[in-house]
N, C-alpha and C positions, 0 to 999 in steps of 0.2 A: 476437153475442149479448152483452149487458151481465151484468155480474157477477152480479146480482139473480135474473135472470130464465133465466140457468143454474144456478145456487146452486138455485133455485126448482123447477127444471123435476128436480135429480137430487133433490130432496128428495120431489116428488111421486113420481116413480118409483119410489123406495123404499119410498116408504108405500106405493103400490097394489099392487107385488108383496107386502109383508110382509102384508097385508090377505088377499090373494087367496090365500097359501100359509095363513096361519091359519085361511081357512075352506075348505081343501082338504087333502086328502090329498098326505105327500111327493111329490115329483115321480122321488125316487130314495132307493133304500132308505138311505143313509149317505153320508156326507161323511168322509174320511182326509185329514190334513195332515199337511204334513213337511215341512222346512227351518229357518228360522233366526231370530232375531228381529226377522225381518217378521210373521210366521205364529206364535210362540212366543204362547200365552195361559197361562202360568202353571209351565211346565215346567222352569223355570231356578227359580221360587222353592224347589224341594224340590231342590235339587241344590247341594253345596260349591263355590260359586261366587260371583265380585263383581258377576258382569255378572245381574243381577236388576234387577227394574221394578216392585220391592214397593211402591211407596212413594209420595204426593203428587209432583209434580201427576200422573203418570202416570195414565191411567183420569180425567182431569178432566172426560170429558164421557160416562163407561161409564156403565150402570146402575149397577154394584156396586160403582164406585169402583176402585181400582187394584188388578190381579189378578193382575200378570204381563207386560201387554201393553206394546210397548214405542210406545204411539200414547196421543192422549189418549183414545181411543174404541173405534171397532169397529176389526179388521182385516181384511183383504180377504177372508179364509175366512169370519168373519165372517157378511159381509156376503152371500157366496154362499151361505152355511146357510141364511141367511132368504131368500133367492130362488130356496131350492128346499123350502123349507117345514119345514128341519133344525132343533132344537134347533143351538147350538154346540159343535163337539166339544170337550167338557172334556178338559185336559190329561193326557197319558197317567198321569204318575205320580200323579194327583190322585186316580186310582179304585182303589176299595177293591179287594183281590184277588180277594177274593170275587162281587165284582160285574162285569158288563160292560156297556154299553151297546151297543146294536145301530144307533144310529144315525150311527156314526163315533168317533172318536179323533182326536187331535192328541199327534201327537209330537217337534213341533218344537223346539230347542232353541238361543236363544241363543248367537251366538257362533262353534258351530261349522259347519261346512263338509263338502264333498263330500273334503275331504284326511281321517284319522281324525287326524292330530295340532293341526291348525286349531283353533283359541281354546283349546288345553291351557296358555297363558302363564294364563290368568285363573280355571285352575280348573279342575272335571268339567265337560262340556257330553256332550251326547248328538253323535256325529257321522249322518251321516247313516249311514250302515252301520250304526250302532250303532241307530236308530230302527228302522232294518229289520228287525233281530234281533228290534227290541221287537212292532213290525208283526208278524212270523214266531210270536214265542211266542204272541200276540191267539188270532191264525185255526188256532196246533194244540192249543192247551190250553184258551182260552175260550170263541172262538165254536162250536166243536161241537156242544157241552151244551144250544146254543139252534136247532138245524135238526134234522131227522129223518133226512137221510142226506146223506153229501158233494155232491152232485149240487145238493140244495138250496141248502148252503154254498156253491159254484160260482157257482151262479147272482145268487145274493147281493152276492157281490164284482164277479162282472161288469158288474153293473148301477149297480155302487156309483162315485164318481166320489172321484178321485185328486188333490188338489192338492200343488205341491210349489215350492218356490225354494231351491237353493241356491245358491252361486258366493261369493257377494258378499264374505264374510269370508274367503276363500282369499285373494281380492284384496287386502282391508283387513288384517287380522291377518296375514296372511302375505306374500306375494310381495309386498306394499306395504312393509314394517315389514320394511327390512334389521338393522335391531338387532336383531332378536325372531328370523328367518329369513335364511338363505342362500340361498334358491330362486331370487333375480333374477340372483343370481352363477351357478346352476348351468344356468336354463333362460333364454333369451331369450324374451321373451313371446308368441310363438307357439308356443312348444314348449310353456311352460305351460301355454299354453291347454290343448292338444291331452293334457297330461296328465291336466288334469280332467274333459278330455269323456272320455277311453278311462275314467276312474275311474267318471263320471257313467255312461254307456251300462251297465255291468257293476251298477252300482244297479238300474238301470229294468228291467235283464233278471231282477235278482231277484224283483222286485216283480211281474212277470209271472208268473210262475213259480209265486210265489207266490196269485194268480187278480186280482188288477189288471188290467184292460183299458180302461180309460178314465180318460188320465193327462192332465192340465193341468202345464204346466211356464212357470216364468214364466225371460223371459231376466232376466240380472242386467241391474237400473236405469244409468241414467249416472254413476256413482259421483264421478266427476269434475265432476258438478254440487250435488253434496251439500256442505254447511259443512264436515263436516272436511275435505274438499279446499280449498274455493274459500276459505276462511278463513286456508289455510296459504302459498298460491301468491299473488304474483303471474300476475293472468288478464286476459288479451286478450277482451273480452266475460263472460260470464256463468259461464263453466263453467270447468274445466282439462283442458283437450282431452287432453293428451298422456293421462293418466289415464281417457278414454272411450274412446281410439284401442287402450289397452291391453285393455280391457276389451271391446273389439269383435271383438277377434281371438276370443273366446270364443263369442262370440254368433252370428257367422257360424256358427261350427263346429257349435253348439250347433240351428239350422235344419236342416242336411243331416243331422245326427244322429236327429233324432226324426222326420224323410220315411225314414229308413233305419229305424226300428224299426218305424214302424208298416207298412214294406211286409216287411219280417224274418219278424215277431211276429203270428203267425194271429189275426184279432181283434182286435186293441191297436186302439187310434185316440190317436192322442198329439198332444196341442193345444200351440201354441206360442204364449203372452201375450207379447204385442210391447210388455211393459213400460219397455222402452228410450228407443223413440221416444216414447213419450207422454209418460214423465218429461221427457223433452227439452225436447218442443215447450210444455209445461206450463209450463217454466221460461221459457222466451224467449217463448214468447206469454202470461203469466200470465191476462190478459184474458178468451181465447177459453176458459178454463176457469172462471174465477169467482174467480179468485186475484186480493189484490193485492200478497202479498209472498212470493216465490217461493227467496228469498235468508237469509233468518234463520232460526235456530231460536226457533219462539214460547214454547218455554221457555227457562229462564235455564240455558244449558247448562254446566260443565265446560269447563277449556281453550279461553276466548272464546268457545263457543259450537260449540265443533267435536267435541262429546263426548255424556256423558246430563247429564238434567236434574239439575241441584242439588235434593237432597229439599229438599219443602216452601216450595219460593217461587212466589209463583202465578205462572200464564204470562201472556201476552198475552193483551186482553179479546176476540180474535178469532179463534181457533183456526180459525173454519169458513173464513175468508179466507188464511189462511197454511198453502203447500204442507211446509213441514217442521216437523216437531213438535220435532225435536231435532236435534243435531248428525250425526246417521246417518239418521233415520226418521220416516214422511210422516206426517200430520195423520190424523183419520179422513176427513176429507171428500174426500181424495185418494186415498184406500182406495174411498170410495165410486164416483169416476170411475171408477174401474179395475177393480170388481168390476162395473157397471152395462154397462158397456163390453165385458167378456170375456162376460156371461151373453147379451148382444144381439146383438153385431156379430160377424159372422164373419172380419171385416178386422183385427180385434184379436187375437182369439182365433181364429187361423185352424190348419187350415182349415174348422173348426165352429167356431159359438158354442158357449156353455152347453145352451142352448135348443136345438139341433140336436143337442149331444153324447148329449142325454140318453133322444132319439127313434131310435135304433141301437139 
């Protein structure tokens, strides 16, 4: 398939679902996100921190201009709100006390990670334990005041669909970055792993707990195909393997983990986004995706190119052809594969798609 006429063919499929959800009713009562600045739309701007995406070019190609987001456009939650007929969930700390919305939250934050001390070098970020808390205060102090009796609220959440990613800056901020952490000196990277799934699992078992039943989990990307890797290594091909290899120990772990919770956890059905391999094949096939530059960041990044965007220098006149927008984080149009991808195919997002999660 020529760049064109995939480029073509995700653009029409967007429109007909956003088309098809605006003139229907939700397909599911809310959308919840959580993890890190993949998924962050504006969560980090209210919080004492450096690691923020207030600013040009960021949002170059959003409706509202820069919000938060650390893409020029939609992010992947995004992009599944509108292919299940959601408003976007505004960022947690964005909504007024007073208020709540009933169609989801985002509490994603920047930076940090499934560790609670992860991106604490750059600031406050929310960790992900700390989102949960904030998840936890939602559904016993606000959402009540809007159902008639628990059983309702139950139902609500059940039905409600769960996105989440985190890993990736354990990796990056931490166990990568021996100046900053000790962790590579203390764990060999399988043990690592295995620290952040036993941390990870004890998350997801809250969130159950808490009336979560239908969780989407993205593995962590090729990390080692991203600029701030490949920008700093000498690399044999495309990518810097030994940093995917690290990162794979995770990811295996991270498969048998969520077949174990959803056979555990009465109810659960826990989806795994095989975000790995797509990044991958993305990168060394740019082609069979509609990419033609799979290797730079289309903004003018920090640190050659291996960082964020420098505020206010425009990007490349291409953004919808180039897979990474910055020295960490993918394009909207790569967002777009991957949310198109996990709502359709059960091979992606197995072992449901979107569209089969949301018929249980």
């Amino acid at each position: 398939m020529n760049n064109n006429l995939f480029l073509t063919t995700i653009f029409l499929f967007t429109f007909l679902q956003l088309f098809l959800c605006i003139h229907s009713k939700p397909l599911v009562p809310a959308l919840y996100v959580f993890g890190d600045s993949l998924f962050d739309s504006g969560n980090n701007n209210l919080l004492p921190t450096v690691v923020k995406a207030n600013y040009p070019p960021y949002g170059y190609n959003f409706f509202q201009q820069f919000t938060g987001r650390f893409t020029n456009g939609r992010t992947l939650p995004d992009f599944i709100a509108e292919f299940l007929g959601l408003p976007y969930p505004p960022p947690y700390l964005s909504i007024d006390g007073a208020s709540i919305t009933l169609s989801g939250l985002n509490y994603a934050s920047s930076s940090c990670g499934i560790l609670p001390e992860t991106g604490s070098q750059f600031g406050k970020c929310l960790s992900l334990g700390e989102q949960i808390d904030l998840f936890q205060w939602t559904i016993e102090s606000k959402l009540p005041n809007h159902f008639k009796s628990s059983e309702e609220l139950y139902k609500y959440l059940a039905k409600s669909i769960f996105i989440l990613t985190a890993g990736s800056n354990d990796y990056i901020q931490n166990y990568s970055e021996q100046k900053l952490s000790n962790k590579s000196q203390e764990y060999d990277p399988q043990s690592f792993a295995q620290l952040l799934i036993d941390a990870f699992s004890k998350h997801f078992e809250r969130l159950y707990k808490l009336g979560a039943r239908k969780i989407i989990v993205l593995e962590i990307a090729p990390l080692g195909c991203i600029p701030h890797y490949t920008r700093k290594y000498e690399l044999v091909g495309k990518c810097h393997e030994e940093t995917n290899q690290i990162v794979s120990y995770f990811n295996n772990k991270l498969h048998a983990m969520l077949t174990n919770l959803t056979s555990s956890l009465q109810g659960s059905t826990f989806i795994l986004a095989r975000i790995n391999s797509l990044g991958h094949d993305s990168i060394i096939n740019p082609s069979s995706y509609g990419f033609t530059d799979t290797s730079n960041p289309c903004c003018t990044s920090w640190g050659n190119g291996t960082s964020a965007c420098i505020p206010w220098l425009s990007p490349c006149p291409n953004p919808n052809q180039h897979f990474f927008w910055d020295g960490y984080h993918i394009t909207e149009t790569a967002n777009s594969v991957a949310a198109s991808l996990c709502f359709n195919d059960h091979e992606f997002c197995s072992p449901l798609s979107i569209r089969e999660l949301i018929q249980i």
